[in-house]
C-alpha positions as a Markdown table, in Angstrom:
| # | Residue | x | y | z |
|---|---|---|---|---|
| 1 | Unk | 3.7 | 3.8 | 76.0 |
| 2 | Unk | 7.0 | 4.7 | 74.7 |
| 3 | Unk | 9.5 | 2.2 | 73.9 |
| 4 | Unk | 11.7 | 3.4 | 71.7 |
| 5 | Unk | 14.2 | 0.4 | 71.7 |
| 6 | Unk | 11.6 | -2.1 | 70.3 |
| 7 | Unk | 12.2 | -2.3 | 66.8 |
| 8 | Unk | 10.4 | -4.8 | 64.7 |
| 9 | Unk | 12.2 | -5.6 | 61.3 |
| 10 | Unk | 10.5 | -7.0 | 58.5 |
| 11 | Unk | 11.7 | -7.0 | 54.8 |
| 12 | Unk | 9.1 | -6.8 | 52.0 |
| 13 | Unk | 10.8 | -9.9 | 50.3 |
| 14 | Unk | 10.1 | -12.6 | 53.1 |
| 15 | Unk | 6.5 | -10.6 | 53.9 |
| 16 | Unk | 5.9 | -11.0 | 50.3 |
| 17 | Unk | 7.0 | -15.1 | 50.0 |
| 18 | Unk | 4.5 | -16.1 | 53.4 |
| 19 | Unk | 3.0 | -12.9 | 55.1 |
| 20 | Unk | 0.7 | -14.9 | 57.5 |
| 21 | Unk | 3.8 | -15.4 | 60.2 |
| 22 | Unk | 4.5 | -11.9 | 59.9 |
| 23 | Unk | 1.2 | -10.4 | 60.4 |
| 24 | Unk | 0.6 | -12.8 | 63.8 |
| 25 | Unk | 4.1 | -11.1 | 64.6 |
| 26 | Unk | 3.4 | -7.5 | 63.5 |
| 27 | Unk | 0.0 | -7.8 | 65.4 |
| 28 | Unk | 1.8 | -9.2 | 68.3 |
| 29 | Unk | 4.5 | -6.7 | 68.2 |
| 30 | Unk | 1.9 | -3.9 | 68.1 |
| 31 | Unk | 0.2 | -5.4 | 71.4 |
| 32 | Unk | -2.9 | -6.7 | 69.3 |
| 33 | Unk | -2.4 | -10.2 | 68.6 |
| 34 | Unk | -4.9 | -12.5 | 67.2 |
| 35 | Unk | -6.8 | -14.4 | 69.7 |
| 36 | Unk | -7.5 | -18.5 | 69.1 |
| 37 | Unk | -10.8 | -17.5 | 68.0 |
| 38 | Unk | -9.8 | -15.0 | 65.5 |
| 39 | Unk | -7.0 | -17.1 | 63.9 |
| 40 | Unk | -9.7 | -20.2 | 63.9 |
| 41 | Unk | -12.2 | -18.3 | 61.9 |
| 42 | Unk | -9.6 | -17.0 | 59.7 |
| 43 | Unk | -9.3 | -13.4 | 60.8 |
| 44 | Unk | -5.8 | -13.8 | 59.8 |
| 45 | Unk | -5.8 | -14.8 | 56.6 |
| 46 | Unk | -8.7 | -12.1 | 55.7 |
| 47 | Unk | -6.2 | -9.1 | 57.1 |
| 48 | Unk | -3.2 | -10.8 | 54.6 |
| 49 | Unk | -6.0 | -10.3 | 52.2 |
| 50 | Unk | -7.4 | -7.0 | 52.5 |
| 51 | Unk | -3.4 | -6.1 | 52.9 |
| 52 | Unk | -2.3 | -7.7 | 50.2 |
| 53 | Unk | -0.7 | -5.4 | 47.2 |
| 54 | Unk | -3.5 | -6.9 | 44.5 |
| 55 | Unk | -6.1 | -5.3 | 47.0 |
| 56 | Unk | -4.7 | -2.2 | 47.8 |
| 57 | Unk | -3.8 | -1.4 | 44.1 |
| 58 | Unk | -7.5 | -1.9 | 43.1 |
| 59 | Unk | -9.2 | -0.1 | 45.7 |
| 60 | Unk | -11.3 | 2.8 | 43.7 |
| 61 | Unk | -8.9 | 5.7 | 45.4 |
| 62 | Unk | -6.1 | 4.1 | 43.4 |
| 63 | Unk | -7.3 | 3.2 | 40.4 |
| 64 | Unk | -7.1 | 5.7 | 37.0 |
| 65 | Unk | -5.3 | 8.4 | 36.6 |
| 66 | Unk | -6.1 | 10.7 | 39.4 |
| 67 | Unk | -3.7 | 12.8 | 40.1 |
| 68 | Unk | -1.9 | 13.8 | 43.4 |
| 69 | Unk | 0.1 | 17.0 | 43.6 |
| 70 | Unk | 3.5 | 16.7 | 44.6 |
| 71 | Unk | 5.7 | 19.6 | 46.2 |
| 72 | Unk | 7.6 | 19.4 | 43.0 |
| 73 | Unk | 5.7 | 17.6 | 40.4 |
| 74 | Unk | 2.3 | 15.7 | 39.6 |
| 75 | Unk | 2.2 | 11.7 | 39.6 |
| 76 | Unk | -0.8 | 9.6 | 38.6 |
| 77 | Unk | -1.6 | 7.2 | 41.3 |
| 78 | Unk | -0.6 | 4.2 | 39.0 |
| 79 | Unk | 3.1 | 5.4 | 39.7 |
| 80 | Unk | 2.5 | 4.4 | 42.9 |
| 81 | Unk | 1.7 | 1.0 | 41.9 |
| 82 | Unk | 3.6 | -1.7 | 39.5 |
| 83 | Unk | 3.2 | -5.4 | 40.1 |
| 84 | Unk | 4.6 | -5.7 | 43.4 |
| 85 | Unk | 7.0 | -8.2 | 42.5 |
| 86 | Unk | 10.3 | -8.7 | 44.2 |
| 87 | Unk | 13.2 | -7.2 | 42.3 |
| 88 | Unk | 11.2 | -5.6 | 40.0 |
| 89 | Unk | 13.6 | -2.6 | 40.7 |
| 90 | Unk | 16.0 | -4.4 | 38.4 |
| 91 | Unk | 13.4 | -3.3 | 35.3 |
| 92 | Unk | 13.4 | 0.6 | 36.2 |
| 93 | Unk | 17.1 | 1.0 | 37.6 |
| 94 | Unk | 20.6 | 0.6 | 35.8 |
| 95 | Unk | 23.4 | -1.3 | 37.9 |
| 96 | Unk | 24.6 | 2.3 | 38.3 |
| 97 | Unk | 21.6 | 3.7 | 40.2 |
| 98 | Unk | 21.4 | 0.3 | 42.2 |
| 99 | Unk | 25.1 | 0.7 | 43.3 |
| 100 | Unk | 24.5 | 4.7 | 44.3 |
| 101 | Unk | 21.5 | 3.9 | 46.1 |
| 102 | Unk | 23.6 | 0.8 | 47.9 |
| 103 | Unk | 26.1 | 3.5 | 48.8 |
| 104 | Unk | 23.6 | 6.3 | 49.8 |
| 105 | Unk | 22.3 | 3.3 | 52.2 |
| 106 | Unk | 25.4 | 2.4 | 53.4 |
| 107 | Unk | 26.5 | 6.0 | 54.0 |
| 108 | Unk | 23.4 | 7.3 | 55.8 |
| 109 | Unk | 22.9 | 3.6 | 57.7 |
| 110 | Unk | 26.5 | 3.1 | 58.3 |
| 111 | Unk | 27.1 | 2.6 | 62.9 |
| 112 | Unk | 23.3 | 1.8 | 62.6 |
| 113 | Unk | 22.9 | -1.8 | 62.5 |
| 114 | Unk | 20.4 | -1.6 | 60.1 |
| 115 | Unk | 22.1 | -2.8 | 57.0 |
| 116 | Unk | 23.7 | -6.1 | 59.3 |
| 117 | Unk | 20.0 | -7.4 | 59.8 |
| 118 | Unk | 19.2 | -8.4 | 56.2 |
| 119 | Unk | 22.3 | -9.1 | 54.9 |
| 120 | Unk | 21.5 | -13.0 | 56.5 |
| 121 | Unk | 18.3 | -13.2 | 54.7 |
| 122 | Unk | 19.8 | -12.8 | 51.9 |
């Protein structure tokens, strides 16, 4: 079924501070939701698990230094992994890079509607 006005927005910041509400609502939104039974034997809370970024960074396949090829260059996985923590960007950019990546966003998003929805979550 195609329904390309159904948008679900979700921001990593308020997944990250209680992501059980928004896994019920992703799973609704994706026309699986969790039945009584599944949320009362804790179906729920084992997804959040095996979903959480502590999981998913220790899985074997992204452990080490295995490398992936790039088009351009060669990363080991553990680039693709740092703690996870919100705002962490603030240790790897300069205000400089934050403020040209705010106005890269706000250029390419700009008569969207996208940059309105988090601004009152903020």
């Amino acid at each position: 079924q195609e329904n390309p006005d159904r948008v679900l927005f979700l921001k990593y910041e308020t997944m990250r501070a209680d992501p059980l509400p928004y896994v019920k609502q992703l799973a609704e939104f994706m026309g699986y939701g969790f039945t009584a039974e599944e949320e009362e034997k804790g179906v729920v809370e084992k997804v959040v698990d095996l979903c959480s970024f502590e999981t998913l960074k220790n899985l074997e396949g992204n452990k080490g230094e295995k490398e992936r090829k790039d088009r351009y260059t060669i990363f080991p996985n553990s680039a693709y992994f740092r703690k996870g923590k919100v705002g962490d960007w603030q240790n790897y950019l300069t205000p400089e890079m934050a403020a040209r990546i705010d106005g890269l966003m706000e250029e390419k998003f700009k008569d969207t509607g996208l940059l309105e929805h988090g601004k009152n979550d903020q």
